[in-house]
N, C-alpha and C positions, 0 to 999 in steps of 0.2 A: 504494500500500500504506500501511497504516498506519505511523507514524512514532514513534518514543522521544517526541520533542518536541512530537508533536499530542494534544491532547486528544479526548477519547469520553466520551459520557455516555448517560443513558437520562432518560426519564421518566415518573412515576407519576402515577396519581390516588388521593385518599384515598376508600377504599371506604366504602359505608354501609351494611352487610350485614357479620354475623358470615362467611359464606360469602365477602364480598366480602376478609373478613380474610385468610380463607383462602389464596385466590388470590394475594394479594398474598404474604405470608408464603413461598407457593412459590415464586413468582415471584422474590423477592430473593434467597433461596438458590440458585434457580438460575443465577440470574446473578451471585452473588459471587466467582466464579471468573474471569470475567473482568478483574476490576478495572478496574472504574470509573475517572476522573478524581474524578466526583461525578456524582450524581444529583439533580434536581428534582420536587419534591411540589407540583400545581396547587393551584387554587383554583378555586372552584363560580363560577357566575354571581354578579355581585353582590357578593362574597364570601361567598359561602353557607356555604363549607367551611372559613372559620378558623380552628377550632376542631380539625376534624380534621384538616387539614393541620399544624399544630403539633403534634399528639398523635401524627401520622405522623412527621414531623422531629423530634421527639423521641425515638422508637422505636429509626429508624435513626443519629442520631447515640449511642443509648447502648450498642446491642443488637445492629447492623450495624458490618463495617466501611466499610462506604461513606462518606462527606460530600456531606451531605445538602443543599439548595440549596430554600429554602423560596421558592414564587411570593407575592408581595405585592402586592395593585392596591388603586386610590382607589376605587372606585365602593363606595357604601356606608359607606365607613369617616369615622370624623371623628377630628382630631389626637389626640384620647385614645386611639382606639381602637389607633390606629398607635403610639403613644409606649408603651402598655403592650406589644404584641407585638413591636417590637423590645427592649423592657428582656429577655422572656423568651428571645428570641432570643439576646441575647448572653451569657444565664445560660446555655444551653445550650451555648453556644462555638459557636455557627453563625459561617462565616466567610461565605457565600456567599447574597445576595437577589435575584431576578429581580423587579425591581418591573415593573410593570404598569396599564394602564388598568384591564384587565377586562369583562369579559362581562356586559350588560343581563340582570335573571333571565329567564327563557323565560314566567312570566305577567307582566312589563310591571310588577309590583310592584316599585319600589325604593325603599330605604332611603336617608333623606338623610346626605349626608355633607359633608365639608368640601374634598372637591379637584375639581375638574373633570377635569385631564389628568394622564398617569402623572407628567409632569417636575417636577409640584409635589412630587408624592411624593418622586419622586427625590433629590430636591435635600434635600429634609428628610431623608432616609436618609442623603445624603452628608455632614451635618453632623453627622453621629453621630461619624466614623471609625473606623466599627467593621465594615465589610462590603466584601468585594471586593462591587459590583452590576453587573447585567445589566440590558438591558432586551429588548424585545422590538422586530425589524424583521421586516418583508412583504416580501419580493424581488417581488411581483408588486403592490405598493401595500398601504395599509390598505384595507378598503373604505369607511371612514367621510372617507378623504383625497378634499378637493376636485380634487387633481388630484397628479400624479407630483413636479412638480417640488417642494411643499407639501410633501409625503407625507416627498421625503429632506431637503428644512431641516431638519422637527421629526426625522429622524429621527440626522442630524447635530446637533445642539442637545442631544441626551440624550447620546448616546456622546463629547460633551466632557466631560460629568459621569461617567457611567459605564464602567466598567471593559472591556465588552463586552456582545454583541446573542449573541442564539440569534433565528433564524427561524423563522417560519411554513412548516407544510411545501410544498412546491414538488413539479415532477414534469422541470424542464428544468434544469439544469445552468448554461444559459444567465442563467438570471434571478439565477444568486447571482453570476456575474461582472460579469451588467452592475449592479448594486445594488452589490458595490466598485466599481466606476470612477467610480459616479457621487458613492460616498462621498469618494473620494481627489478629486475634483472640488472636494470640498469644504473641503477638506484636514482630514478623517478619516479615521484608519487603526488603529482599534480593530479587535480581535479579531469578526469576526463568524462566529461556529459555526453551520455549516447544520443545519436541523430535519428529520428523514429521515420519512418515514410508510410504514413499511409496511402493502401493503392488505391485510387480511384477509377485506373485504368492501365490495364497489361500490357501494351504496347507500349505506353509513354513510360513506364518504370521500368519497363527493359531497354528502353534506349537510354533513360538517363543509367543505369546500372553499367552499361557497354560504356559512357562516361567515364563514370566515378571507380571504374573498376569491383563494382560490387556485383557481387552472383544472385540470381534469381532462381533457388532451388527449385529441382524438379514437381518438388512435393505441392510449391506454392502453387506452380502453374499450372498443376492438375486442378486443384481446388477453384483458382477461379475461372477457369475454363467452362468448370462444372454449372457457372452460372448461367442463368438464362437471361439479363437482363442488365444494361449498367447500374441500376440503383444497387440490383444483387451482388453486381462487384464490387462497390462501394461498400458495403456492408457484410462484404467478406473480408474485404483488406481493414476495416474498422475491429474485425475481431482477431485477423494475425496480429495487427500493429499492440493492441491492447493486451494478449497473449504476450507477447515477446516486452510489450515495457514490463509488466508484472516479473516475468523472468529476471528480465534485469535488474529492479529493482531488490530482488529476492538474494539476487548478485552481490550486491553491494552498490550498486548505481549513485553514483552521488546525485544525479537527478535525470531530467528529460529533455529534448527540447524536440519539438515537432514540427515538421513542415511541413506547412498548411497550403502551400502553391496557392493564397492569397481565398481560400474558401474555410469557413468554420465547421459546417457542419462535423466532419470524420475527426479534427481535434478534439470536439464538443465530448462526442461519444466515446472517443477512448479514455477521457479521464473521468467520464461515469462509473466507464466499468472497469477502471483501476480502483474506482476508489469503494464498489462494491466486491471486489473482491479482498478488498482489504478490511469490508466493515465484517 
């Protein structure tokens, strides 16, 4: 069950449609009842969405009560462009950065910049002293990592800097256990928040999964297969996701954070039925 002392979060993407406002706008309201820990606002490929991801973070820190948690990656960016969005950042009073690599744009067009890997960022962020940071870990590898053992140095080498990891989404239980042991291996013991994905649709979670490097077991795509209906698939990935955070929880999970791909309802429900399975 959910705990006083574990954190929960959610995450957004900054829409690019008056409609896409919309959505979003509902979306917050609907979920400010829950209360949040804090919430995180992406970033486009590239960083494409800069701009809107800060006029997002900006929104919900003035106009929400949430605490808001803006993504930050290198690719694309050069030290000015980073040294002006944190000055604005911390006019805002943003306490909270998930820096990041970042995403190649989808046409191969990139912007030069001045970092190679996120921990350069990092480390410039951390000599601010202005931000609790995050960064980003794969329980099941990066897919750009030469190999496992590679993959948790770099991924220990950030979390000495950084305050704590949020995850790529997963579907086993098992991979965020064994990703701590191998962290405490290392003698790191930062906070690492598992990334929850509710499906609301097979296709789209298998493409983002061929992304993130995450695997879509066989087990799962029987099940929703088995549906006859999107609402039915929705409400099948509502009762893995809620399944698998219980698990984790049960884990030791320091806490949650879910990705809402900017709709509340499948959030709503699995921390229903987290928290009757803990009553």
């Amino acid at each position: 069950m959910l705990r006083e002392e574990r954190t929960w979060s959610f995450e957004f993407f900054p829409p690019k449609t008056p409609a896409g406002h919309l959505t979003l706008g509902r979306t917050v309201a609907e979920l400010e009842a829950l209360k949040p820990d804090f919430v995180s606002v992406t970033y486009g490929a590239g960083g494409s969405d800069r701009h809107r991801t800060g006029d997002i973070v900006g929104w919900m820190s003035r106009e929400t009560p949430f605490e808001p948690m803006a993504h930050l990656t290198c690719r694309g960016h050069t030290r000015t462009d980073v040294a002006h969005l944190l000055v604005d950042y911390r006019r805002m009073g943003l306490e909270n950065l998930l820096v990041l690599g970042g995403d190649p744009p989808a046409d191969g067009r990139e912007e030069a910049g001045d970092y190679s890997y996120a921990i350069e960022l990092l480390e410039e962020a951390a000599e601010t002293g202005s931000f609790s940071l995050g960064v980003a870990a794969h329980p099941e590898v990066h897919p750009r990592s030469p190999d496992r053992a590679t993959d948790r140095r770099h991924l220990a080498a950030k979390l000495r800097i950084a305050d704590f990891a949020l995850t790529q989404f997963f579907f086993d239980a098992g991979h965020w256990v064994r990703l701590m042991d191998e962290l405490a291996e290392l003698d790191v013991e930062k906070p690492v928040v598992p990334g929850i994905m509710p499906i609301t649709n097979l296709g789209q979670v298998q493409r983002m999964a061929e992304l993130s490097g995450s695997a879509v077991p066989d087990w799962l795509v029987d099940r929703l297969r088995s549906a006859d209906d999107p609402d039915q698939v929705r409400r099948i990935g509502v009762e893995i996701a809620a399944e698998l955070c219980v698990e984790l929880l049960d884990a030791g999970a320091p806490g949650l954070h879910l990705y809402t791909l900017n709709r509340p309802q499948s959030a709503k429900e699995i921390l229903v039925r987290i928290r009757s399975e803990g009553s």
